[in-house]
Kinemage of the C-alpha trace (Angstrom):
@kinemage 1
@onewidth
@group {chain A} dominant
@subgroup {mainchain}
@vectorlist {calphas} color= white
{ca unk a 1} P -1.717 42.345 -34.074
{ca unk a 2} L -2.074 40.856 -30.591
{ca unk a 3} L 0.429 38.093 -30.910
{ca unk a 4} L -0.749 36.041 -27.889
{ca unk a 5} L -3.900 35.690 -29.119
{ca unk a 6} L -2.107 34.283 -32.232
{ca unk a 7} L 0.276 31.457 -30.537
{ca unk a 8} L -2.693 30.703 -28.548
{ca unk a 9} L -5.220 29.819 -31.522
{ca unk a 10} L -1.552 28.305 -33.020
{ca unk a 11} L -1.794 26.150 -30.198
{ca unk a 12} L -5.384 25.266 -29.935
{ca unk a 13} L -5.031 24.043 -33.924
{ca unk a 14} L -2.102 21.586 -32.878
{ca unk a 15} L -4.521 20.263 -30.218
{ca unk a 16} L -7.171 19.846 -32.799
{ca unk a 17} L -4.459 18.076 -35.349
{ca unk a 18} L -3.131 16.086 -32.488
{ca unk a 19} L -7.231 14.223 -32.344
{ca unk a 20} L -6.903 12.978 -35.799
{ca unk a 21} L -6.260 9.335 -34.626
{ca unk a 22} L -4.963 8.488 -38.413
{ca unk a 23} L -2.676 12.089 -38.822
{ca unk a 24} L -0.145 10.418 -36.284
{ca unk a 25} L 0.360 7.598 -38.020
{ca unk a 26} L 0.447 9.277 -41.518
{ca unk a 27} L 3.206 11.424 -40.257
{ca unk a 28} L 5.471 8.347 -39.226
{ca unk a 29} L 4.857 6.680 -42.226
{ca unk a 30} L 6.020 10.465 -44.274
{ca unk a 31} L 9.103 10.612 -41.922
{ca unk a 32} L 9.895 6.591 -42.499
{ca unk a 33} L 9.782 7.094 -46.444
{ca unk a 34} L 11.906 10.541 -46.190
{ca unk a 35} L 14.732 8.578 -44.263
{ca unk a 36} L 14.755 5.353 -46.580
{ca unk a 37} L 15.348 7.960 -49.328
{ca unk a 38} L 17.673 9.860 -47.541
{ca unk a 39} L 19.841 6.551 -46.982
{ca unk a 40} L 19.548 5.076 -50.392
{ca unk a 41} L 21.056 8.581 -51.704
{ca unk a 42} L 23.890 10.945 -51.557
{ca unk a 43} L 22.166 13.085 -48.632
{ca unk a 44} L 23.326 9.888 -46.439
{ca unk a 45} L 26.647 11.471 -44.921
{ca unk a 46} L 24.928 15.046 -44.156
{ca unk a 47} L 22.039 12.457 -42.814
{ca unk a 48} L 25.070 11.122 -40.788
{ca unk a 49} L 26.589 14.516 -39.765
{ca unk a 50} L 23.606 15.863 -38.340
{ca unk a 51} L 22.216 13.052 -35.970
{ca unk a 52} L 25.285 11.200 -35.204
{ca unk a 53} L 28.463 13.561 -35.320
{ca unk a 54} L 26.952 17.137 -34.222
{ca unk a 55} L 27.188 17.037 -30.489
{ca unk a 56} L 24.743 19.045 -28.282
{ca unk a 57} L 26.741 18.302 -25.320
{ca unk a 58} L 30.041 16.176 -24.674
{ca unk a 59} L 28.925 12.835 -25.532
{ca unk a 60} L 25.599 13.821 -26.234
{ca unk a 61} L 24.480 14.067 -29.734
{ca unk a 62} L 21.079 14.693 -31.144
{ca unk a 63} L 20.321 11.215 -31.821
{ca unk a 64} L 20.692 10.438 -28.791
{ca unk a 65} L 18.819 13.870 -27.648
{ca unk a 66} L 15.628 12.141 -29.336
{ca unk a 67} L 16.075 9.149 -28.054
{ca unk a 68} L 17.114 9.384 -24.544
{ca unk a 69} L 15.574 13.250 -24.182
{ca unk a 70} L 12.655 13.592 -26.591
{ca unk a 71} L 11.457 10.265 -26.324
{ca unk a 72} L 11.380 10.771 -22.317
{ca unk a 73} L 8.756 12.905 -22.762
{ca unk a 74} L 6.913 10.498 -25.333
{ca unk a 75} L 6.808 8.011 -22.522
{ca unk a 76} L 5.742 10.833 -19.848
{ca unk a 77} L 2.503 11.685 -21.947
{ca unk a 78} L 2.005 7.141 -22.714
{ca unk a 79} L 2.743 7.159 -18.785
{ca unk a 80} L -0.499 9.609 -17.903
{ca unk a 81} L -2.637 7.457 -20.453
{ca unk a 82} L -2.005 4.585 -18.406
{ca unk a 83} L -2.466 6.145 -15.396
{ca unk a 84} L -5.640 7.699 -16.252
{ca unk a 85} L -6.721 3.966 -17.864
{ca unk a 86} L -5.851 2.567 -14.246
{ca unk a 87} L -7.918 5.016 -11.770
{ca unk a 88} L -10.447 6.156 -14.277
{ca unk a 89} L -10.640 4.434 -17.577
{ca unk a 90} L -11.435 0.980 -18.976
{ca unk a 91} L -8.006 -0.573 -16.574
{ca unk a 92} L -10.082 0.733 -13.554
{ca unk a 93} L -13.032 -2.286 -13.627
{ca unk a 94} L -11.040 -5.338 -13.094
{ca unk a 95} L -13.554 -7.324 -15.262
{ca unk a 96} L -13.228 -5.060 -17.981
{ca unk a 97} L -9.259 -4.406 -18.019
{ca unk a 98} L -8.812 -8.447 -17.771
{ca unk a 99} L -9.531 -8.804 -21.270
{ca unk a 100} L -7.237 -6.657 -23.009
{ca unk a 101} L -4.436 -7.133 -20.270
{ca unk a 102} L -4.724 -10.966 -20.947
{ca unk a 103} L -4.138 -10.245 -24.418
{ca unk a 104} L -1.527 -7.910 -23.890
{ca unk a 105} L 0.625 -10.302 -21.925
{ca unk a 106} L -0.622 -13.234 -24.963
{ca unk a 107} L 0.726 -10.731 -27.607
{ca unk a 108} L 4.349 -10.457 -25.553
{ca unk a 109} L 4.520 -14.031 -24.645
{ca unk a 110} L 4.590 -15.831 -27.879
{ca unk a 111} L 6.351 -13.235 -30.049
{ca unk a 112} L 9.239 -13.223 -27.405
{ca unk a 113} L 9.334 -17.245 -27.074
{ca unk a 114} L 9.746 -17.472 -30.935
{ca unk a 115} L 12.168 -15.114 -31.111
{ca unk a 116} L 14.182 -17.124 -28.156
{ca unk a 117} L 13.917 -20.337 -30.047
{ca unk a 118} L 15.171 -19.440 -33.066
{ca unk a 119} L 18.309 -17.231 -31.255
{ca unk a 120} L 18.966 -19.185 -28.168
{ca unk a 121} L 23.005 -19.650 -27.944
{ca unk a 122} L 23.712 -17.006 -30.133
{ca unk a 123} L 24.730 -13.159 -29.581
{ca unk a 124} L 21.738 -12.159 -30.508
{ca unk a 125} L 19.285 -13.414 -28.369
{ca unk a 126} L 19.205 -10.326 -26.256
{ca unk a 127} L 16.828 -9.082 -28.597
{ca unk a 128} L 13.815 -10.791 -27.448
{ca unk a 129} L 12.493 -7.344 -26.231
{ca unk a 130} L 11.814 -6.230 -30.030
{ca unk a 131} L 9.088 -8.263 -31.757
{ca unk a 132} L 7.104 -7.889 -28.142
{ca unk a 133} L 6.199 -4.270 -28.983
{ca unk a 134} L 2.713 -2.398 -30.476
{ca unk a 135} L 3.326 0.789 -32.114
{ca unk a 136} L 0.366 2.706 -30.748
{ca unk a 137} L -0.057 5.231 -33.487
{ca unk a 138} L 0.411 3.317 -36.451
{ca unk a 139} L -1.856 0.429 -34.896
{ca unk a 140} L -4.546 2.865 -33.715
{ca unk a 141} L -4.299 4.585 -37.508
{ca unk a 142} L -4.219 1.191 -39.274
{ca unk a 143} L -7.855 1.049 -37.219
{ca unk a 144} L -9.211 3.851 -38.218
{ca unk a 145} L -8.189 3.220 -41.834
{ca unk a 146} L -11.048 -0.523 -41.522
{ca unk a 147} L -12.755 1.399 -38.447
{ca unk a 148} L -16.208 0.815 -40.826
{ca unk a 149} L -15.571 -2.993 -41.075
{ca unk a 150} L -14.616 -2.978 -37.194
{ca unk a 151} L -16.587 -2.552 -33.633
{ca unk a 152} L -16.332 0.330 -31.999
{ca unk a 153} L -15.549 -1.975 -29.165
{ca unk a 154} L -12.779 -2.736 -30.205
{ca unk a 155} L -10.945 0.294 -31.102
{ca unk a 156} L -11.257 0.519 -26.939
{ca unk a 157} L -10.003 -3.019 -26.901
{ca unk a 158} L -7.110 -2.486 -29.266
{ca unk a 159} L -5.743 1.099 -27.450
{ca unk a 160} L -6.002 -0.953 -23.908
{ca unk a 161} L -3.900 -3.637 -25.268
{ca unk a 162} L -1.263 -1.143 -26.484
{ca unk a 163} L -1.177 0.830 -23.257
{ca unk a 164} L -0.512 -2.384 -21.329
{ca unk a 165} L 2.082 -3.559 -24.474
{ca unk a 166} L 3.896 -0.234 -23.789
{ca unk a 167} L 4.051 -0.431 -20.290
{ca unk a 168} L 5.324 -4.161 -20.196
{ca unk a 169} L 8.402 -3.025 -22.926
{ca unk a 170} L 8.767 -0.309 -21.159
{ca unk a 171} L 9.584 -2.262 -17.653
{ca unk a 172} L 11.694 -4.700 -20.035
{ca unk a 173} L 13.778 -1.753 -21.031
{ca unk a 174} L 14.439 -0.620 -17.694
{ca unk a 175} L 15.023 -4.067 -16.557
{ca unk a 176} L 17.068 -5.895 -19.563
{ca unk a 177} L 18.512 -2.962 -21.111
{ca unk a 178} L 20.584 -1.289 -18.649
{ca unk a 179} L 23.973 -2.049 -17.827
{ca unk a 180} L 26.441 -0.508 -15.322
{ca unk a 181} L 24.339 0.992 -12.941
{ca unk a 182} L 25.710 3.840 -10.421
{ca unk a 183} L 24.442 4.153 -7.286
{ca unk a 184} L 24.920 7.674 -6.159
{ca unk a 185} L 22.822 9.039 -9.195
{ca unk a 186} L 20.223 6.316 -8.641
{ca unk a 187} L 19.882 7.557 -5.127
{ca unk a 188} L 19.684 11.109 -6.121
{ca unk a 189} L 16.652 10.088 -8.739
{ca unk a 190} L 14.786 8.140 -5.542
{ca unk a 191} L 15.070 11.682 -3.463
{ca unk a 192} L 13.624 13.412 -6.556
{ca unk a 193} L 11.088 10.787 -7.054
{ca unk a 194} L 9.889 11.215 -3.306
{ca unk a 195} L 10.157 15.373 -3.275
{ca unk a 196} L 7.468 14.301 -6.862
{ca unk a 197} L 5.412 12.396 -4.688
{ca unk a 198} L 5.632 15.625 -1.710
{ca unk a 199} L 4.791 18.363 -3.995
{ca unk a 200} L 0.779 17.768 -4.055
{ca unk a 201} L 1.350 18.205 -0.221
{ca unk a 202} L 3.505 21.245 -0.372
{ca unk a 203} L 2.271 23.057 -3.319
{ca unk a 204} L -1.571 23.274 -2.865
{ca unk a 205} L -2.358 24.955 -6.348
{ca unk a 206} L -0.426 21.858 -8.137
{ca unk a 207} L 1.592 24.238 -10.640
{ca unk a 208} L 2.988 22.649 -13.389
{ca unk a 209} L 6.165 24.360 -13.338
{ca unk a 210} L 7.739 22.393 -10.217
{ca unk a 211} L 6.920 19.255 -11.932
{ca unk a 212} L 8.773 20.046 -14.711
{ca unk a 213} L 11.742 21.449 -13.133
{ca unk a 214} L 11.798 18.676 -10.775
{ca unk a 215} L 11.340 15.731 -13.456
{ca unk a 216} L 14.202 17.204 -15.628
{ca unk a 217} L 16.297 16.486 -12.427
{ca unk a 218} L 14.786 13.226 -12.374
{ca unk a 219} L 16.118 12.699 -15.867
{ca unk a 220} L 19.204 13.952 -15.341
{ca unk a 221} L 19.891 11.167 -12.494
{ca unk a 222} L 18.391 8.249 -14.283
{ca unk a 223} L 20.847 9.437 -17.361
{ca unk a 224} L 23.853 9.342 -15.333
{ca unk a 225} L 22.721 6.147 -13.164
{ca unk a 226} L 23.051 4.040 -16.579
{ca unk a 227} L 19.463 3.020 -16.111
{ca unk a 228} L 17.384 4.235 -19.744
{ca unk a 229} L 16.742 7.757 -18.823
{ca unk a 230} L 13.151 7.254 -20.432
{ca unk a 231} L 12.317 5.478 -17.560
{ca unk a 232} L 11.955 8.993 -15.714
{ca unk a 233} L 8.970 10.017 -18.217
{ca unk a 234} L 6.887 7.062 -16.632
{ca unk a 235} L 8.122 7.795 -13.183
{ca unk a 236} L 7.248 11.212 -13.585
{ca unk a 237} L 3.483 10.922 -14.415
{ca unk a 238} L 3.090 8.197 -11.857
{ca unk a 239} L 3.969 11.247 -9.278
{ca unk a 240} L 1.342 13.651 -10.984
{ca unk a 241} L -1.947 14.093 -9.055
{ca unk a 242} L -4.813 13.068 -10.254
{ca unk a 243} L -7.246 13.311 -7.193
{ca unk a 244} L -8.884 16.680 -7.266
{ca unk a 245} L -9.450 16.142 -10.761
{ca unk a 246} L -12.526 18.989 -11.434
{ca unk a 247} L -15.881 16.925 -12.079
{ca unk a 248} L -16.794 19.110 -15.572
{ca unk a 249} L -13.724 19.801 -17.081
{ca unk a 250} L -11.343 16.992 -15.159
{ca unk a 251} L -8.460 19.624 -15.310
{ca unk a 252} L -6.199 18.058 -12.747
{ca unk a 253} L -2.607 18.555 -12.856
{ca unk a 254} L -2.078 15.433 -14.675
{ca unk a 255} L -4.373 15.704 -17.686
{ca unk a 256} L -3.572 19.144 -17.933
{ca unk a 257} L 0.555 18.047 -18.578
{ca unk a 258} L -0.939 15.496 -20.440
{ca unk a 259} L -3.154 17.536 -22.892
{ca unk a 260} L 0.018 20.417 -23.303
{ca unk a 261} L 2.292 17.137 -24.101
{ca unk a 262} L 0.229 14.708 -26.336
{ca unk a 263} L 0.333 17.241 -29.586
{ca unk a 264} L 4.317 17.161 -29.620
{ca unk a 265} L 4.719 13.966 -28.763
{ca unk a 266} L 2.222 12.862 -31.320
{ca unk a 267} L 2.825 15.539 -34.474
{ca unk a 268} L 6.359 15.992 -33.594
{ca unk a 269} L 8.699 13.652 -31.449
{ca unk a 270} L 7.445 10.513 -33.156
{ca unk a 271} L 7.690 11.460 -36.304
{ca unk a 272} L 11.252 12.984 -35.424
{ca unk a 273} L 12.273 9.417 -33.711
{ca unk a 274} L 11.066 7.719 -36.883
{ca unk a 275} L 13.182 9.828 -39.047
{ca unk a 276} L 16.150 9.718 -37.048
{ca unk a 277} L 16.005 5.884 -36.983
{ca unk a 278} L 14.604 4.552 -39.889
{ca unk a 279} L 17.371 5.361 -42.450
{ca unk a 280} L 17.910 2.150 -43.345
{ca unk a 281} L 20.861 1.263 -46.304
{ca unk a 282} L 19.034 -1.123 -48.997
{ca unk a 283} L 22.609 -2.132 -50.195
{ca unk a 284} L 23.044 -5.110 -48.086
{ca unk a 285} L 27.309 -6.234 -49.505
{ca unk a 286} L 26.837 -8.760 -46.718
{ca unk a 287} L 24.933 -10.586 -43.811
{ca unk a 288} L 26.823 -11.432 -40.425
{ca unk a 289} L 26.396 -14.998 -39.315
{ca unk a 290} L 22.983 -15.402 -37.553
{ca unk a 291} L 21.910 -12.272 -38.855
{ca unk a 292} L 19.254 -14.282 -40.465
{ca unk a 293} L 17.788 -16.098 -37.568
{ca unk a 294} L 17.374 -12.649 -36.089
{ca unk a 295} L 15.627 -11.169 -38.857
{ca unk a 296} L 13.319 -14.490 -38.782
{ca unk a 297} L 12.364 -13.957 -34.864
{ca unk a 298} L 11.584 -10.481 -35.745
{ca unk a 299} L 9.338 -11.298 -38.677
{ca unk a 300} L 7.348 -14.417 -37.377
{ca unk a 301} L 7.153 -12.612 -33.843
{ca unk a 302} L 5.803 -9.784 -35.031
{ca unk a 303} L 3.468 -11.364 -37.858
{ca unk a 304} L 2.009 -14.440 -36.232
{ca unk a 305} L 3.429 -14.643 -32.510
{ca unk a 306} L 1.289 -11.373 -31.718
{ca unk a 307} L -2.431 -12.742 -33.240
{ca unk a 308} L -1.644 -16.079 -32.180
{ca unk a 309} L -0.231 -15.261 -28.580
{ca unk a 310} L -3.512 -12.621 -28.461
{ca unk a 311} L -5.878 -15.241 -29.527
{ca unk a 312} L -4.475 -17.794 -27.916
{ca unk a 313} L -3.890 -16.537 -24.457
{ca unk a 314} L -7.832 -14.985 -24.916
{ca unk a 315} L -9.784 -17.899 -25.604
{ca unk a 316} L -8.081 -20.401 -23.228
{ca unk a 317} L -8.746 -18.094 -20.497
{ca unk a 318} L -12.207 -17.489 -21.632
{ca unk a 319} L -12.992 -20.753 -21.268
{ca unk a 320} L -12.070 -21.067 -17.666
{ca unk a 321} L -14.008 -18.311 -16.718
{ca unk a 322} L -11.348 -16.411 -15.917
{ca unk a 323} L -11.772 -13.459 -18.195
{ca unk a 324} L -15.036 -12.620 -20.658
{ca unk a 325} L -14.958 -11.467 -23.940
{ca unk a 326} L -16.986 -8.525 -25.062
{ca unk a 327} L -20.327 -9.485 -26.188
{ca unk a 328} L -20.373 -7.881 -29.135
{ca unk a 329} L -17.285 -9.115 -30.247
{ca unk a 330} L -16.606 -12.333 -32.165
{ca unk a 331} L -13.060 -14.635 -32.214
{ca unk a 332} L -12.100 -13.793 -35.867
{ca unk a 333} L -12.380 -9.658 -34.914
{ca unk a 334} L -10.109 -10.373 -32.429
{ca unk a 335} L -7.346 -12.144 -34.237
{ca unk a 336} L -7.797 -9.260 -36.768
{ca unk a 337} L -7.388 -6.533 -34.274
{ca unk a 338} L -4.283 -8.779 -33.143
{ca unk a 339} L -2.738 -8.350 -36.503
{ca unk a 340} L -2.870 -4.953 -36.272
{ca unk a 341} L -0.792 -4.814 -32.935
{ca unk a 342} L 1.650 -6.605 -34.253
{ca unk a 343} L 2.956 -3.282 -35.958
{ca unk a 344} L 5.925 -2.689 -33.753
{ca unk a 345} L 7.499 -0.145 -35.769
{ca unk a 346} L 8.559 2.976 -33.839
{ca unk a 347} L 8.471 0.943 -30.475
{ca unk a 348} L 10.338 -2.169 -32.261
{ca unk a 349} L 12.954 0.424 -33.550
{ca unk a 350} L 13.434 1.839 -29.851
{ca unk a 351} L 14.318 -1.740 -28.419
{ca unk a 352} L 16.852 -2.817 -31.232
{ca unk a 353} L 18.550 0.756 -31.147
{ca unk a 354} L 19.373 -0.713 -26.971
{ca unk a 355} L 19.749 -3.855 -27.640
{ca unk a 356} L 22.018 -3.675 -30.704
{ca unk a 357} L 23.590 -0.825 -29.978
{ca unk a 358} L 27.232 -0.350 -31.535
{ca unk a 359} L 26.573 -3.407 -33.890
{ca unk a 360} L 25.383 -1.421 -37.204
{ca unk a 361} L 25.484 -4.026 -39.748
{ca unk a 362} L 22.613 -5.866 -37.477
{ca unk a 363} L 20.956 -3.351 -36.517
{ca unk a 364} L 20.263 -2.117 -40.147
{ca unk a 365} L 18.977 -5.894 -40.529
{ca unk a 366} L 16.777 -5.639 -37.544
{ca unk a 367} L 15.308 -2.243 -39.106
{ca unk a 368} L 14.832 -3.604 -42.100
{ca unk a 369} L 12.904 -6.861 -40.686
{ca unk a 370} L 10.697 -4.437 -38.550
{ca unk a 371} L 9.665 -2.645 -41.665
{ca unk a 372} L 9.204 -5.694 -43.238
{ca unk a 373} L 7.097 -6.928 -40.722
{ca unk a 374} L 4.796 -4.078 -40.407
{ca unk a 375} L 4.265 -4.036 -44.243
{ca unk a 376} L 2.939 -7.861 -44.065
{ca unk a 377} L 1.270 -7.347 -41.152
{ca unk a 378} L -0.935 -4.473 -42.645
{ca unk a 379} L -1.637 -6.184 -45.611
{ca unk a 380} L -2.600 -9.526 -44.038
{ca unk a 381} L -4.763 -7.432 -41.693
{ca unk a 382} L -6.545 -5.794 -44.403
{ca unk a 383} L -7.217 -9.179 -46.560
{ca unk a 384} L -8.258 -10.594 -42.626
{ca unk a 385} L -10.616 -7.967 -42.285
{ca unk a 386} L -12.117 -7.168 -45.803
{ca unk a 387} L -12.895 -11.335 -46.015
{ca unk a 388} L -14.563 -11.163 -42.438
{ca unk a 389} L -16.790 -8.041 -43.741
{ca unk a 390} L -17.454 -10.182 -47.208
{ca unk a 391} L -18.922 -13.506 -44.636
{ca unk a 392} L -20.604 -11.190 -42.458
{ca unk a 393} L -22.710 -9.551 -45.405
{ca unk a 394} L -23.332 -13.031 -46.884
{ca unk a 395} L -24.717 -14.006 -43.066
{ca unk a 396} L -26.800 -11.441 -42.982
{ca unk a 397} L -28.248 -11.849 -46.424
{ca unk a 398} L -28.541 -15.691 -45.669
């Protein structure tokens, strides 16, 4: 039996698996239901032992191997989309990426505003970075669950605006959500980030192996600086060339990481991240003071401050001139697509495991009113959508 051959067709069927644009999203929402169970049953102190007790290293458990480690490389592979989007994609025409950006920054804007109001004075109000976030697999799979009712359009429209939604939480982790910063690891990470920027010039045959080696380091020093060490995946694939990029098969050294990356980080970090954070305890005994008002900003942020802020932030901009809406698109598609970014979920869940770190009884809360959210935002989206297909028939037939 020739055994490479093997693990190589192994691998080519993850890649495969990995361009279902709904399997990613079915997978969270199997590893979401698996932990609920597990933490509504007796399996919740082995649940417990496992992620939270079991240490790989001093201090270094595997929850927080997923989350700090695994989830680096989530945002490595989210890092080369937007970086391909920028030089080559649909963020490369500035008349084209003004849309969806606009929207983006809409869909952050109001979610984080009404979660500010209703938690302003209060402990909690460090939060404002959750209800901001688009889970792009879920939202992508939600799309391809109405992608007959839809236009294609805006499939392209709804992935931009989730790129650019990642990227802005992203900075607002690295900005907001890190405390105690030390400089001589910080400085260490800047050399590493430079010798990343050198290695195009000094390797010529852009191996992938240096990268690697050399963005572990990178890790390593953003972990110890106190900054969120998944800062480094975005740092790394801004380093990662993209120039000599082959004109038929565009096998540069960036989409090639990319392309070896995307199936685990799709298939099998997300999922794992889901499961690992979603074990939420149903058996609420009691609710800290403003617990409630949290929950509320989540819910209403996430619900109607991402279509609204979307729609709003679209039109009135459209109507200045300043940015054009795709011909082929009408207002009510757009507030429908906007629904269907405000599923936060596995991006929500990343923020509130930061920002209420060490405070358990809120954070389950939090969980709970980001599952919550998602739930009523897919099933508003889908009456939203399935009403808009019923007019559009009778239109057509009028």
């Amino acid at each position: 039996m020739d055994f490479t051959n093997e693990k190589r067709t192994n691998f080519i069927d993850l890649k495969k698996l990995s361009k279902s644009e709904a399997l990613p999203g079915l997978l969270l929402l199997i590893a979401t239901v698996l932990a609920l169970i597990i933490a509504n049953s007796p399996l919740k102190s082995l649940y417990e032992n496992i992620f939270h007790h079991i240490e790989i290293l001093p201090g270094f458990n595997l929850h927080k191997f997923i989350n700090d480690f695994l989830m680096a490389i989530f945002f490595l592979v989210v890092g080369c989309e937007i970086k391909m989007e920028v030089i080559r994609g649909h963020l490369s025409d500035v008349k084209r990426a003004s849309f969806p950006v606009i929207a983006a920054i809409g869909g952050v804007t109001i979610p984080a505003i009404i979660f500010f109001i209703l938690n302003r004075n209060t402990p909690y109000a460090g939060g404002v970075g959750v209800p901001i976030s688009t889970d792009i697999a879920f939202a992508i799979g939600a799309f391809m669950i109405f992608k007959n009712k839809l236009s294609k359009s805006l499939k392209v429209f709804l992935l931009t605006l989730a790129v650019v939604d990642d990227l802005i939480s992203i900075a607002v982790i690295g900005i907001f959500y890190s405390s105690g910063v030390k400089l001589i690891p910080l400085a260490l990470g800047a050399i590493t980030f430079i010798l990343l920027l050198s290695l195009r010039k000094i390797d010529k045959k852009e191996r992938l192996t240096p990268y690697f080696i050399l963005g572990f380091i990178l890790w390593l020093c953003i972990y110890a600086s106190g900054i969120h060490a998944t800062i480094s995946g975005v740092l790394l694939a801004i380093t990662l060339p993209i120039s000599k990029c082959d004109k038929d098969t565009l096998q540069c050294t960036l989409i090639r990481i990319e392309h070896v990356l995307a199936p685990y980080a799709n298939l099998i970090i997300l999922p794992l991240f889901a499961f690992s954070n979603t074990a939420i305890n149903m058996n609420i005994s009691s609710i800290p003071e403003g617990a409630l008002k949290v929950s509320l900003g989540i819910i209403i942020g996430l619900v109607v401050g991402k279509p609204l802020g979307i729609l709003l932030f679209t039109s009135v901009l459209s109507k200045f001139k300043v940015i054009e809406k795709p011909r082929d698109v009408k207002w009510y598609d757009i507030m429908c697509v906007g629904m269907l970014a405000g599923i936060g979920f596995t991006m929500s869940i990343f923020v509130s495991e930061i920002a209420f770190a060490g405070n358990d009884d809120v954070l389950n809360i939090v969980k709970m009113s980001i599952l919550l959210a998602a739930i009523l935002t897919c099933l508003v989206a889908s009456i939203a959508i399935n009403v808009g297909k019923k007019v559009n028939k009778k239109e057509v037939i009028a």
